[in-house]
C-alpha positions as CSV (number, residue, x, y, z in Angstrom):
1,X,358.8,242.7,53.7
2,X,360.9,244.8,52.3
3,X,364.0,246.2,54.3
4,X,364.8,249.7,53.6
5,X,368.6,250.9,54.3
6,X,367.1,253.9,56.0
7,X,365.5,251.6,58.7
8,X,361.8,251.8,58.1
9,X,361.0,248.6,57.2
10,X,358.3,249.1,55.2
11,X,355.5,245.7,55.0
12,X,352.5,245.3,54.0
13,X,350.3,242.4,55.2
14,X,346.9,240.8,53.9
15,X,344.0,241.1,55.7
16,X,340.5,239.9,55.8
17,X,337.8,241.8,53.1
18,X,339.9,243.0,50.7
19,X,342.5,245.0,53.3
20,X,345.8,245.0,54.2
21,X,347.7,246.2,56.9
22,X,350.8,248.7,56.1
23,X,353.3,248.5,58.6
24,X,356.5,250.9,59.2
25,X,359.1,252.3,61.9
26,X,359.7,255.8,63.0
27,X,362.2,256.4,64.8
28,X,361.4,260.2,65.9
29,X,357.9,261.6,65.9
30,X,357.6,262.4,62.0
31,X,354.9,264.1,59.6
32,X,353.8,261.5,57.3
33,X,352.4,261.3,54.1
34,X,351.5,257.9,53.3
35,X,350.0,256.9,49.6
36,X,349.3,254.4,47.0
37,X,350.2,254.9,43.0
38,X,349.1,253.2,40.7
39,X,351.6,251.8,37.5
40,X,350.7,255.1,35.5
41,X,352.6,257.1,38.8
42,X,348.9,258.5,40.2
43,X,348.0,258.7,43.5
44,X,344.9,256.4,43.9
45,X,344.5,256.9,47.8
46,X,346.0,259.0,50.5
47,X,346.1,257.4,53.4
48,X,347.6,259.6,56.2
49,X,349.0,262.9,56.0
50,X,349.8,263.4,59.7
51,X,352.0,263.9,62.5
52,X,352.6,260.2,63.9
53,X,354.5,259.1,67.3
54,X,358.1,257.3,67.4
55,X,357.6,253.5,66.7
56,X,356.0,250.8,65.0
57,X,353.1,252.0,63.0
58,X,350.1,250.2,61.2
59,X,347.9,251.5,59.4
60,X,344.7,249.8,57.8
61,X,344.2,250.2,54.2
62,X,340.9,248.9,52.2
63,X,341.7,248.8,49.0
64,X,337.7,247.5,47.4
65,X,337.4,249.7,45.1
66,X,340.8,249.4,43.8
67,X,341.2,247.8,39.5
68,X,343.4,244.7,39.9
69,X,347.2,246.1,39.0
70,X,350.4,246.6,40.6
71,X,350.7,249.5,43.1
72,X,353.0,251.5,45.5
73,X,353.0,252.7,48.8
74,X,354.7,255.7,49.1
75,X,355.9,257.1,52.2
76,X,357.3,260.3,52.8
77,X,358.5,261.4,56.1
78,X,358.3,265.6,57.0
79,X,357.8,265.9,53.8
80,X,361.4,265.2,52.7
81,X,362.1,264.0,49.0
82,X,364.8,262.9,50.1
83,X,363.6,259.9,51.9
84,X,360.2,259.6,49.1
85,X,360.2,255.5,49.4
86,X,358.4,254.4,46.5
87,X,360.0,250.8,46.8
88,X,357.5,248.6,47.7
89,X,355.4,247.0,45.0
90,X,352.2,244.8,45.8
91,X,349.6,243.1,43.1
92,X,345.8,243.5,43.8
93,X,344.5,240.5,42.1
């Protein structure tokens, strides 16, 4: 897990069939844009872009069709750069 300092504790946990769950707190109802980049800084899949509620979010993501690399989940709230958390790195393997 990794803990962000602005409090969304971004995760992301395995799941069954090539999936994983991405998991992350809002603390006010929020538009999100939620993504994953490749190591070359492209955006392989969107995943939500999105007004979501206050609270703990998940979100499944099948990633099947991915190429085995490192990746990022990027998550921007109300489409702020500001807060553009790009921190999280996973391996597809």
């Amino acid at each position: 897990m990794t803990e962000l300092s602005n409090g969304y504790n971004l995760q992301v946990l395995p799941h069954e069939g090539r999936k994983a769950y991405i998991l992350f707190n809002l603390a006010l109802e929020s538009h999100i844009v939620l993504s994953v980049i490749n190591a070359s800084d492209k955006e392989v899949r969107l995943l939500i872009n999105e007004p979501l509620t206050a609270g703990r979010q998940r979100i499944l993501f099948s990633y099947g069709n991915l190429e085995p690399e490192e990746y990022r989940i990027r998550l921007m709230i109300n489409n702020d750069d500001t807060i553009d958390i790009e921190n999280f790195n996973f391996k597809i393997s």
